[in-house]
N, C-alpha and C positions, 0 to 999 in steps of 0.2 A: 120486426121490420128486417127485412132482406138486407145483406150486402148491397146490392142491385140498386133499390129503392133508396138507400141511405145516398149512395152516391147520383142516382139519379136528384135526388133532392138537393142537394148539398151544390150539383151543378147548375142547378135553377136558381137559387139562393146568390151563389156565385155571379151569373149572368145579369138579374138583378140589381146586385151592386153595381155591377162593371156599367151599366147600364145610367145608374142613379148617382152616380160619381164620374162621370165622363168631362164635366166640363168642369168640374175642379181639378182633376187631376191635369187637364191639358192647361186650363192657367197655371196651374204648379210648375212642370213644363216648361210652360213657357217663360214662368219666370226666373227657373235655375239654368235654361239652358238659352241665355238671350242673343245669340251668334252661330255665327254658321260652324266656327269651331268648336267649340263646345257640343251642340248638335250633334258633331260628325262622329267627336269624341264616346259620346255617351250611345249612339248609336252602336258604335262599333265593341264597346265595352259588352260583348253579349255573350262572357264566359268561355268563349272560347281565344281570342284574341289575347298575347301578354300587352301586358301595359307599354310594354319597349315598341311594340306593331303599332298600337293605337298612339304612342306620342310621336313615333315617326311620322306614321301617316298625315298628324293631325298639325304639325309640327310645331309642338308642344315640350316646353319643359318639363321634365321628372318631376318637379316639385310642385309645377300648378296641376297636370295630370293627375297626382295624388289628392291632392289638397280638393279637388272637383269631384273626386270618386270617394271622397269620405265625405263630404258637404252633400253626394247625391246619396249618399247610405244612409245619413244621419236623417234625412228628407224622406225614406222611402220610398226611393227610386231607383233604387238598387241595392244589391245583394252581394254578402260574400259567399262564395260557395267552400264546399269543406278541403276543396284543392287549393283555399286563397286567392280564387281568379274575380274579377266584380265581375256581377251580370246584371243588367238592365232589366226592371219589371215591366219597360210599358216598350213598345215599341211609337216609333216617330212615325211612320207610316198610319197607323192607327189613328191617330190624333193631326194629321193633315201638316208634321209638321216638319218633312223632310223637301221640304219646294225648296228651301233654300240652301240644298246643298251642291256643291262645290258640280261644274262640267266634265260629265266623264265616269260621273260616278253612281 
């Protein structure tokens, strides 16, 4: 089997899941991130952002912003990446569930 094929497969298989796991993941979701701050927060958490950018914005204490981005890692919903930045696996737009954020944004 081809490199080509492997990965053409492998992205079928992929789609699949994403597919057959859609609305548990959006209850999962929905029920770590039950606020518009939190939302905004985990939103914004998408590896490129420092955690200092997202508790300002979000206005948020250092301590609850940590303590939400290890409860959303330990949940698989996020990631450390090898710069120690979090990045978010699922986007909020995807799962219909950025209506409730903040005017202006």
């Amino acid at each position: 089997m081809s490199d080509e094929t492997q990965i053409s497969l492998l992205l079928d298989i992929r789609n699949w899941i994403r597919a057959a796991a859609y609305q548990n993941i959006k209850m999962l979701l929905q029920a770590a991130l039950p606020d518009i701050q939190s939302r905004k927060a985990y939103q914004m958490l998408d590896g490129k952002a420092s955690v200092d950018q997202v508790r300002i914005a979000c206005k948020m204490s250092p301590n609850k912003l940590i303590a939400s981005a290890q409860k959303w890692t330990s949940m698989g919903l996020m990631e450390v990446t090898l710069d120690k930045k979090r990045r978010r696996l699922f986007d909020l737009h995807d799962f219909d569930l950025c209506e409730l954020q903040v005017e202006g944004e």
